[in-house]
Backbone as a chain_set.jsonl record, in Angstrom:
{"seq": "XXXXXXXXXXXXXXXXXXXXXXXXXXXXXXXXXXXXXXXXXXXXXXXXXXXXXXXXXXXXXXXXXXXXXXXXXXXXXXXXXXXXXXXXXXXXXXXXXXXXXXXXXXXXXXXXXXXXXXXXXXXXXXXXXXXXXXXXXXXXXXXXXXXXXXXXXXXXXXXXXXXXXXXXXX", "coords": {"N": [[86.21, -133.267, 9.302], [87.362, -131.18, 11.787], [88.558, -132.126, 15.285], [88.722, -131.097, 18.441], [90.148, -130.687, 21.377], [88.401, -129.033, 24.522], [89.132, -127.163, 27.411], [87.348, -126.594, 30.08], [86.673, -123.835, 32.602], [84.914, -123.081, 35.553], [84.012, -121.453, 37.729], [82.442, -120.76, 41.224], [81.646, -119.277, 43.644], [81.106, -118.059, 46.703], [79.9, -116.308, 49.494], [79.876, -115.646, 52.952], [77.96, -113.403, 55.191], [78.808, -112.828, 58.574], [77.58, -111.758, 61.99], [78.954, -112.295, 64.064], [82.43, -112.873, 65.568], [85.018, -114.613, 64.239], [87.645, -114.363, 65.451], [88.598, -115.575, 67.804], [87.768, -118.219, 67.504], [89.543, -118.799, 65.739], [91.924, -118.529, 66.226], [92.248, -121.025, 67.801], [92.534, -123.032, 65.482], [89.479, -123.347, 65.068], [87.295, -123.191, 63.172], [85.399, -124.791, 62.142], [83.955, -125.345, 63.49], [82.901, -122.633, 64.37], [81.586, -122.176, 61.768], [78.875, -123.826, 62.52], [77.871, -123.23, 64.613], [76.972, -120.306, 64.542], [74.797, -118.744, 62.723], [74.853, -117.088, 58.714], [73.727, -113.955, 58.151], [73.533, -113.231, 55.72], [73.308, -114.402, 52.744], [75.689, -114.756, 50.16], [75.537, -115.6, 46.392], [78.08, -115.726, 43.923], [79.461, -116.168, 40.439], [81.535, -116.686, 38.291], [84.874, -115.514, 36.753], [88.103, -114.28, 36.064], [90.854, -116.04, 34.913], [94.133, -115.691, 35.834], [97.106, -114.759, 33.716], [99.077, -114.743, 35.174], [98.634, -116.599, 37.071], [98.106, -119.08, 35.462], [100.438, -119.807, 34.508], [102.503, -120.349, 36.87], [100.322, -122.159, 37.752], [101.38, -124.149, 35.478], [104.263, -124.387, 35.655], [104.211, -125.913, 38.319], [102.56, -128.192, 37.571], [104.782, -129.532, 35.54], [106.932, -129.502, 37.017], [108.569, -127.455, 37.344], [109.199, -126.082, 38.79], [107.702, -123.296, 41.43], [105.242, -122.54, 43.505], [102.721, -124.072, 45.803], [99.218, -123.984, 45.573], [98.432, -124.267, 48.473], [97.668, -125.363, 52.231], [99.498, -124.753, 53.576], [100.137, -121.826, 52.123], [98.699, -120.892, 50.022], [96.016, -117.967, 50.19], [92.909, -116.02, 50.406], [92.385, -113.088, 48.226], [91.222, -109.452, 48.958], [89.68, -106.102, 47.838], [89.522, -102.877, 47.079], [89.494, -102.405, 44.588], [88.21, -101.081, 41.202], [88.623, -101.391, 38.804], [88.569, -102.865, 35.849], [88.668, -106.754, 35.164], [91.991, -108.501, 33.729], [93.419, -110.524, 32.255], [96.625, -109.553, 32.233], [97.229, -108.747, 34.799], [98.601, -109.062, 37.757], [97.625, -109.148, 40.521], [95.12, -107.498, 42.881], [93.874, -104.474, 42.364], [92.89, -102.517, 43.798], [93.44, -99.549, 46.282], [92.972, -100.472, 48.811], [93.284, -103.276, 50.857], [93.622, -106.726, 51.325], [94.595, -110.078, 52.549], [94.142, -113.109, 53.52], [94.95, -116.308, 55.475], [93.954, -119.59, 53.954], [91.311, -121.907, 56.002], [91.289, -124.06, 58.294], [92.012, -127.255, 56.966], [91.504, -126.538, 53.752], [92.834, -125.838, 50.821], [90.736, -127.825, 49.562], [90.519, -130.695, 47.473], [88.637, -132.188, 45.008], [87.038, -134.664, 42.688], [87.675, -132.983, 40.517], [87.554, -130.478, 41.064], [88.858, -127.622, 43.269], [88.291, -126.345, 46.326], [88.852, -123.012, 48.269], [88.969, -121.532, 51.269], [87.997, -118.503, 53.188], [88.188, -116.912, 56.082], [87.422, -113.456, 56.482], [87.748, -112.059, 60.051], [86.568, -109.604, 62.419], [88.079, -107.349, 63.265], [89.401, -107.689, 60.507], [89.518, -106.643, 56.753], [87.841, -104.481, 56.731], [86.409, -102.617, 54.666], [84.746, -101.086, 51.427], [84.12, -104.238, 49.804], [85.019, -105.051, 47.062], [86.754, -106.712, 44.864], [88.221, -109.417, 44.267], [90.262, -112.475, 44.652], [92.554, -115.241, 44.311], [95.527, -116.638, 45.412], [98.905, -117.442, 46.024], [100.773, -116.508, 48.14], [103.786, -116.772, 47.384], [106.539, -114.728, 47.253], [107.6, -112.929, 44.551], [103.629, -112.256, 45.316], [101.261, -114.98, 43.252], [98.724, -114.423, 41.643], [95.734, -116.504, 41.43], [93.504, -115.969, 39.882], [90.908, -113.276, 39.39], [88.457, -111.113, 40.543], [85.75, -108.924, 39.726], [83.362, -107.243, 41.536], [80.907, -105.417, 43.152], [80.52, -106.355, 46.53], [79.303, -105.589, 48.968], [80.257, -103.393, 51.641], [82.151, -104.203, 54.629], [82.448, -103.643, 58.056], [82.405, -104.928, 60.499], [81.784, -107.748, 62.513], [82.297, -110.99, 61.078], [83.285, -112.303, 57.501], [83.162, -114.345, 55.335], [85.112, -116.421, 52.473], [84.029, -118.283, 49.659], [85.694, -120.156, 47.538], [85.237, -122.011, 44.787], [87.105, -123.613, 42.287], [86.544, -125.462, 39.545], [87.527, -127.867, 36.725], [87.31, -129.075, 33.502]], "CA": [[85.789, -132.556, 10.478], [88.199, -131.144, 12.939], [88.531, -132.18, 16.694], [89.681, -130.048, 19.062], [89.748, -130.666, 23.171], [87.981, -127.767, 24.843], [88.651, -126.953, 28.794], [86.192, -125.211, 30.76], [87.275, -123.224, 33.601], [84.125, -123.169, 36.182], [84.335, -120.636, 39.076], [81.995, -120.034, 42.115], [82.242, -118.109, 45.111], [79.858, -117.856, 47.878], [80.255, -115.041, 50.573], [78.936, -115.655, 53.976], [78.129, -112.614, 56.342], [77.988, -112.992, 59.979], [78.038, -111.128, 62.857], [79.92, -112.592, 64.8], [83.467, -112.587, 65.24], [85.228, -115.679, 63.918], [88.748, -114.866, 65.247], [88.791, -116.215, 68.8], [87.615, -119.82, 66.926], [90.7, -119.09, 64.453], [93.071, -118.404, 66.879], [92.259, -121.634, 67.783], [91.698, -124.305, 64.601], [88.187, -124.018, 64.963], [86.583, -122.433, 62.086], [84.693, -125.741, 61.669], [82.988, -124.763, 65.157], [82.02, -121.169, 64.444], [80.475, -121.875, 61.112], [78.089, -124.564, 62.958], [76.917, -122.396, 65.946], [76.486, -119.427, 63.181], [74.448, -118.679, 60.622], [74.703, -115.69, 58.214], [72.847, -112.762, 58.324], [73.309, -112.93, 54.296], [74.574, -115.245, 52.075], [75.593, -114.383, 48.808], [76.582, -116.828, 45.398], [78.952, -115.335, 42.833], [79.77, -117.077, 39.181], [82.56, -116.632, 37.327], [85.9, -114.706, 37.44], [88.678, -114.531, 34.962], [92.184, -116.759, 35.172], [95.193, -114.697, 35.304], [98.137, -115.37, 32.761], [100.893, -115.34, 36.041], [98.623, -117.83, 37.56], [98.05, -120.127, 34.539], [101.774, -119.803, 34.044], [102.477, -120.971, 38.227], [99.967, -123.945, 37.497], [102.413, -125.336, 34.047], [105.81, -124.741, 36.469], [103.501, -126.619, 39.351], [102.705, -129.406, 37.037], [105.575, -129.811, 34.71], [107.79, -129.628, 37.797], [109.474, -126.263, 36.987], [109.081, -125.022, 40.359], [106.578, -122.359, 42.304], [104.364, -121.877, 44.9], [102.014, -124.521, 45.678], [98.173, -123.433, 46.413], [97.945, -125.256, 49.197], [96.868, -125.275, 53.307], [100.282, -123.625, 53.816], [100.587, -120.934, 50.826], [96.976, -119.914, 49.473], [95.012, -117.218, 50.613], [91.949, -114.955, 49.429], [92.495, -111.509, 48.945], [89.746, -108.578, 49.279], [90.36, -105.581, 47.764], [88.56, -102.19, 47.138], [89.617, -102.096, 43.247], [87.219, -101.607, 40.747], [89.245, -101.744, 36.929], [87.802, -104.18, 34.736], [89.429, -107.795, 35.271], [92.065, -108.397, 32.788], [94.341, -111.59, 32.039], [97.435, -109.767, 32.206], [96.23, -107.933, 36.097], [99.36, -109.662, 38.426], [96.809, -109.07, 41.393], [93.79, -106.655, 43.242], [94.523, -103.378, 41.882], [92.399, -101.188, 45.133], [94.123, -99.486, 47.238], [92.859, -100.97, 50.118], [93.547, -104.776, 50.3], [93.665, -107.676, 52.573], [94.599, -111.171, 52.341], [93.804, -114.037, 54.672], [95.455, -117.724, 55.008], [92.921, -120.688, 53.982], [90.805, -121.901, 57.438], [91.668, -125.646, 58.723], [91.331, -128.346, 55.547], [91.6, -126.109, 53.051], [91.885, -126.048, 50.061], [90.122, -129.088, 49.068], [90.495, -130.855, 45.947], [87.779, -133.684, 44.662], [85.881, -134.597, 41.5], [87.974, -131.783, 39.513], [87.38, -129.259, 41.892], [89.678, -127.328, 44.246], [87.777, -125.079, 46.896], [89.522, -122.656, 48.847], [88.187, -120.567, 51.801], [88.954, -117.994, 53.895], [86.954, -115.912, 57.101], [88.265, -112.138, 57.343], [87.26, -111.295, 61.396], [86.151, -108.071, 62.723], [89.247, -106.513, 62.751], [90.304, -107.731, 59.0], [89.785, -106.084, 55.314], [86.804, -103.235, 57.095], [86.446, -101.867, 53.622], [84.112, -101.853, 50.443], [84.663, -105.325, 48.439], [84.934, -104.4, 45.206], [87.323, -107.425, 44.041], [88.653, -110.599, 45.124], [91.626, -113.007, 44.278], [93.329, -116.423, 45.25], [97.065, -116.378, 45.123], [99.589, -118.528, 46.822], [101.643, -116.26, 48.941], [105.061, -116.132, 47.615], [106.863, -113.824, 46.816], [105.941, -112.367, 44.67], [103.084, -114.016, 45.116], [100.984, -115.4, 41.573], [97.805, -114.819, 41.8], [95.374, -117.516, 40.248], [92.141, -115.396, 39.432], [90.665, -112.216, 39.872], [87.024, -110.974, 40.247], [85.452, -107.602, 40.075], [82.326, -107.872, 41.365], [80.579, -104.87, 44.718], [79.834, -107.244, 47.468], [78.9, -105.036, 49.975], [81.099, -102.481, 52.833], [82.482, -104.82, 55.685], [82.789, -102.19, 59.008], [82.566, -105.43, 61.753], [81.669, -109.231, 62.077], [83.059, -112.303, 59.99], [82.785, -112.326, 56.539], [83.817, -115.995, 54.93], [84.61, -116.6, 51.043], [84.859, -119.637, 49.503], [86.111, -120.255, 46.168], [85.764, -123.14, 44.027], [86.743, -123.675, 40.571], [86.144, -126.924, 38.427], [87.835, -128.03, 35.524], [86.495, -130.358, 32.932]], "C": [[86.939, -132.533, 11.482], [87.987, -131.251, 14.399], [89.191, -131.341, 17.142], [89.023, -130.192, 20.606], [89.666, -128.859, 23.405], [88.167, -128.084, 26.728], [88.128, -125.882, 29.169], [86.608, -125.1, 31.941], [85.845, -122.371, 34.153], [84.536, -122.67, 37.449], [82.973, -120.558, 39.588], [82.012, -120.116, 43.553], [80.943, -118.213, 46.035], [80.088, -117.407, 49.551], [79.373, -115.068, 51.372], [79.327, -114.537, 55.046], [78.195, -112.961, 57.635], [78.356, -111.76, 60.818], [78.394, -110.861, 64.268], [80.997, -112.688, 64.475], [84.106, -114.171, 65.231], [86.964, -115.499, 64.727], [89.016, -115.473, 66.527], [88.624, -117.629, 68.056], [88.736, -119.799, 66.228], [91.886, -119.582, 65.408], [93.578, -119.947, 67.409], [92.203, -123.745, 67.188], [90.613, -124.343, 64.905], [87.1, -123.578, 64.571], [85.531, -123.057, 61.789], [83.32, -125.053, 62.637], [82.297, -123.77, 64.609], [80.998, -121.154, 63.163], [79.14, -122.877, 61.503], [77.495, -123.6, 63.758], [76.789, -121.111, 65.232], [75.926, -119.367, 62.308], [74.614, -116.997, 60.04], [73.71, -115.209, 58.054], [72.651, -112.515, 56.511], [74.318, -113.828, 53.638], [74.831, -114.83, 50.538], [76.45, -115.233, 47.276], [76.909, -115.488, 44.351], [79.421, -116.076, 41.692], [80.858, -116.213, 38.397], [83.868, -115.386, 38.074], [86.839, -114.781, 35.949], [90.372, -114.922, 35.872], [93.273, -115.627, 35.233], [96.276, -115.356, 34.943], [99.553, -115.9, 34.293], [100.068, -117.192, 36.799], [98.845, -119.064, 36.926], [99.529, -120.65, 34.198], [102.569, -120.791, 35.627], [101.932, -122.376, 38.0], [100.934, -124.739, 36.821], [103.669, -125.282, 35.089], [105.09, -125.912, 37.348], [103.592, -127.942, 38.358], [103.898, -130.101, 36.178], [107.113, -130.283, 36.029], [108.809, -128.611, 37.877], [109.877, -125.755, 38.29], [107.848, -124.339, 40.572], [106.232, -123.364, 43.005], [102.967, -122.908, 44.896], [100.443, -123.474, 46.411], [97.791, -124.144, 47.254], [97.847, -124.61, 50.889], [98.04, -123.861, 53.506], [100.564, -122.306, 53.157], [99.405, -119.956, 50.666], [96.307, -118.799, 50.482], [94.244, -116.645, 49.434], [91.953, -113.435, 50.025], [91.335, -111.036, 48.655], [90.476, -107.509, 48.609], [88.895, -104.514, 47.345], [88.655, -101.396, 45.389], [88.28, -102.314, 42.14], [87.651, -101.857, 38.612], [88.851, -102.975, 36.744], [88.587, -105.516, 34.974], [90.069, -107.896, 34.085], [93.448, -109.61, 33.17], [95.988, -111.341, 32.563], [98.111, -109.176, 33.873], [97.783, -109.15, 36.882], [98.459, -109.156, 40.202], [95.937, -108.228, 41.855], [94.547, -105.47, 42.89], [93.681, -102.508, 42.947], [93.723, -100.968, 45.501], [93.924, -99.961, 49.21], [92.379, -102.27, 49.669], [93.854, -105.237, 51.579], [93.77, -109.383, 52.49], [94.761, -112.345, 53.564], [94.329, -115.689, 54.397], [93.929, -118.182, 54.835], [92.429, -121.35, 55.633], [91.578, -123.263, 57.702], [91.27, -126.384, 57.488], [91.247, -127.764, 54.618], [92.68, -125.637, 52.438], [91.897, -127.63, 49.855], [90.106, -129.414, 47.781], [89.345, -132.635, 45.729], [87.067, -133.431, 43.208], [86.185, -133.68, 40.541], [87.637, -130.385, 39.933], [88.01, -128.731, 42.87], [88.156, -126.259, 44.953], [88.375, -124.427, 48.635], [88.326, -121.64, 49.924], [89.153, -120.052, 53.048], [88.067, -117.092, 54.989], [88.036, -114.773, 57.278], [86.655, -111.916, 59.099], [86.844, -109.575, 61.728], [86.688, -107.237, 62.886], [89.587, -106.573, 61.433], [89.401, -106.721, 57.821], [87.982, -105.116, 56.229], [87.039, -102.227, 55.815], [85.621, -102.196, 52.362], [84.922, -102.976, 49.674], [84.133, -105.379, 47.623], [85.852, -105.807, 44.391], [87.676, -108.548, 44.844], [89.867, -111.626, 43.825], [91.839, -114.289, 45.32], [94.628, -116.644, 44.929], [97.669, -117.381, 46.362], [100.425, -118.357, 47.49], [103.062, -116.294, 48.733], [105.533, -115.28, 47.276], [107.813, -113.535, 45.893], [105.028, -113.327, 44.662], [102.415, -114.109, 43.282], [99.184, -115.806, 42.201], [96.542, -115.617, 40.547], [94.623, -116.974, 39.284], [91.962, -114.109, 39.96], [89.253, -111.991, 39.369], [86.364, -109.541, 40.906], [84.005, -107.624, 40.127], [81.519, -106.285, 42.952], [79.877, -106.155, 45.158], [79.571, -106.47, 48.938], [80.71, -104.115, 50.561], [81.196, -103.76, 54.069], [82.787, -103.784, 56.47], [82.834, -103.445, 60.392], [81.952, -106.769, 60.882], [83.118, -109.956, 61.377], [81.876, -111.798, 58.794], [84.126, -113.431, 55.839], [83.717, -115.845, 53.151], [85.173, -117.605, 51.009], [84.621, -119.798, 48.222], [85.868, -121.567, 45.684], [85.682, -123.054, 42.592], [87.133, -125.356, 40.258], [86.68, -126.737, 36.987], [87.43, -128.808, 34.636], [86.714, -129.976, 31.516]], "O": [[87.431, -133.555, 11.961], [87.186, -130.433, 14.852], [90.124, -130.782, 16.566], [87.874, -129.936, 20.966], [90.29, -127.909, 22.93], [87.537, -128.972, 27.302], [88.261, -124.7, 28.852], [86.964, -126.125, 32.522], [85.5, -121.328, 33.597], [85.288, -123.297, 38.195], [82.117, -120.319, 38.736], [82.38, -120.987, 44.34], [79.827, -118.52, 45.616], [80.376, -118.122, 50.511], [78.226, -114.718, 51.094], [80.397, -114.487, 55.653], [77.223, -113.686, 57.849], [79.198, -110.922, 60.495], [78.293, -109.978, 65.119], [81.188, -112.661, 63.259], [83.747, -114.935, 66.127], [87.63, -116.528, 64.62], [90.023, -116.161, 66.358], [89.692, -118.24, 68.087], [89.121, -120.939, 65.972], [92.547, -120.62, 65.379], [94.767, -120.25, 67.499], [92.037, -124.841, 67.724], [90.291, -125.502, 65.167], [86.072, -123.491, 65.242], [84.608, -122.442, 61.256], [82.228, -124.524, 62.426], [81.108, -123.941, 64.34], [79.948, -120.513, 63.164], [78.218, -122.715, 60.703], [76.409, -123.177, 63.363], [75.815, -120.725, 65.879], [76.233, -119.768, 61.186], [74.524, -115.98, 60.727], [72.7, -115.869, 57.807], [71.789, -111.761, 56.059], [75.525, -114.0, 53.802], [73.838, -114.604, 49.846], [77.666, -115.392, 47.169], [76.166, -114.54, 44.097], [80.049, -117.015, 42.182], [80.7, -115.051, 38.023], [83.911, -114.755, 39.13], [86.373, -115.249, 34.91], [90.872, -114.426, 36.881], [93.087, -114.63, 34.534], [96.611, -116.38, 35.539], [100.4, -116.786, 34.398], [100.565, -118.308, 36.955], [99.501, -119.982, 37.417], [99.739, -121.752, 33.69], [103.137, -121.857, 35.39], [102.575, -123.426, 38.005], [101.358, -125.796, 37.29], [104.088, -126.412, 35.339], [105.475, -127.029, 37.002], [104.597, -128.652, 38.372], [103.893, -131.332, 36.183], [107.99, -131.131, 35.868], [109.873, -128.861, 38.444], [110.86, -125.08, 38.597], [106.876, -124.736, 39.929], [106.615, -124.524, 43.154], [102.111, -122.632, 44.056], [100.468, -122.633, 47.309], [96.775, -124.799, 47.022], [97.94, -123.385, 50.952], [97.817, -122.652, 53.568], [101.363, -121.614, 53.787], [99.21, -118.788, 51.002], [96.2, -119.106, 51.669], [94.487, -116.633, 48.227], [91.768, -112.847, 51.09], [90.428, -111.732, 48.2], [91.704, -107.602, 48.586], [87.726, -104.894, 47.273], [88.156, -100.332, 45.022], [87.533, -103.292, 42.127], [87.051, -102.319, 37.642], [88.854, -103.944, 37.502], [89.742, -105.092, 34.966], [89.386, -107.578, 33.111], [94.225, -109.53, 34.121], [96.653, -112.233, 33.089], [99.324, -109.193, 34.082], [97.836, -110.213, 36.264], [99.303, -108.772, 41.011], [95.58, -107.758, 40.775], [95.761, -105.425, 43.084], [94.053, -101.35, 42.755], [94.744, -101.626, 45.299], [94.524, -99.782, 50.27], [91.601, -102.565, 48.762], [94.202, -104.619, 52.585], [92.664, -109.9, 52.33], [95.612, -112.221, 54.445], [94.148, -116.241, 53.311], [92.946, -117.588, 55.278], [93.303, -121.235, 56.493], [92.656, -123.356, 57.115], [90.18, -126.112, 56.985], [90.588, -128.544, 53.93], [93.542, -125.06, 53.102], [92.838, -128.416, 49.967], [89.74, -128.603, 46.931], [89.451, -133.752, 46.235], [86.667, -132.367, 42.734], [85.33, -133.39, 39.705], [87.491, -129.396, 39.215], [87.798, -129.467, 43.834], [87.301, -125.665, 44.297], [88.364, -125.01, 49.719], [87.245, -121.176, 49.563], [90.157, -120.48, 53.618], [87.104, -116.534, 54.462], [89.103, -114.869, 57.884], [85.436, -111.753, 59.153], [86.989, -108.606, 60.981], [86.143, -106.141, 62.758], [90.113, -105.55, 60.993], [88.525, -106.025, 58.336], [86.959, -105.702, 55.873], [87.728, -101.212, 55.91], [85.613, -103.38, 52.026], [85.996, -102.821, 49.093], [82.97, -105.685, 47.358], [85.569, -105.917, 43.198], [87.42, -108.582, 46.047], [90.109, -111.447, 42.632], [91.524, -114.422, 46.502], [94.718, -116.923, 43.734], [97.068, -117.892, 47.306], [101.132, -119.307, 47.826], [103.756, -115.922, 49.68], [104.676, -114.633, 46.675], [108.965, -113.813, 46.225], [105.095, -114.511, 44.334], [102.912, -113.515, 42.325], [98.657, -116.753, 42.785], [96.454, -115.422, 39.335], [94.782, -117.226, 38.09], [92.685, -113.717, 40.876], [88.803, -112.39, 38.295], [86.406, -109.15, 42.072], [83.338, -107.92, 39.137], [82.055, -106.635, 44.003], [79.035, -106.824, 44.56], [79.747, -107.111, 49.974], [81.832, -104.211, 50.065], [80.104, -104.239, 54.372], [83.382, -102.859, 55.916], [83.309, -102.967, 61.422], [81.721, -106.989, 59.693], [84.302, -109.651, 61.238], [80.729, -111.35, 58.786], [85.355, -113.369, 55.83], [82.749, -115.382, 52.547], [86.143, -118.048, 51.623], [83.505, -119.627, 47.732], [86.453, -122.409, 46.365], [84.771, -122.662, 41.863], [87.924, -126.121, 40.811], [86.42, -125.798, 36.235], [86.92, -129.717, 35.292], [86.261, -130.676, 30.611]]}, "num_chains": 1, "name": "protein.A"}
């Protein structure tokens, strides 16, 4: 009987509306604040996504010590985007033409228990456009993004709208 280690690659997302505007609290570190005295008008969970080969490729330099782009407080963001082509491994990021990417809030991303989770609030000025896809990438340039997910989550036209990513490995 043959063994063989299996990793599982565990994504979800969970997209909070509001309507209120989160960027006066940004402007200031205090994202913590606005999602306390807020609640959403709609919350919505999302499962799964698919890896992309530049990211998986970013992680082995990251760990091996090759070099790149850490995903971290300074680097990461989540993009938005209004693409709707099928997700596909070899996809180097949101294929819409209308796109928007946002740093991570205060403390983020978080890593515990085999889980990173990243988040990000676009404000009432940011990504005002159907989201049709989403992405976490690490900002350099180019950047390498990790994942990608084609999924309608509604038209943004005003408010905050918060995503927060986590994937689990095991």
């Amino acid at each position: 009987m043959q063994k063989q280690d299996l990793a599982h690659w565990k994504c979800k997302a969970k997209l909070l509306k509001y309507n209120e505007d989160i960027t006066p609290f940004a402007r200031e570190g205090r994202e913590a604040e606005f999602h306390k005295l807020f609640k959403p008008y709609e919350v919505r969970e999302i499962e799964g996504n698919l890896l992309l080969n530049e990211g998986i490729d970013e992680m082995w330099d990251l760990v091996t010590g090759a070099g790149g782009t850490a995903y971290n407080n300074t680097n990461a963001r989540i993009g938005v985007g209004n693409g709707t082509a099928a997700a596909d491994a070899t996809q180097t990021g949101l294929q819409g033409g209308s796109t928007a990417f946002k740093a991570m809030e205060g403390g983020y991303p978080t890593s515990t228990s085999q889980k990173v989770t990243f988040k990000s609030s676009f404000g009432d000025a940011e990504a005002n456009f159907a989201w049709e896809e989403w992405t976490v990438d690490n900002g350099s340039t180019p950047d390498k993004n990790l994942n990608r997910k084609v999924e309608s989550l509604g038209t943004k036209s005003t408010g905050t709208w918060t995503l927060e990513v986590s994937i689990t490995l095991s």
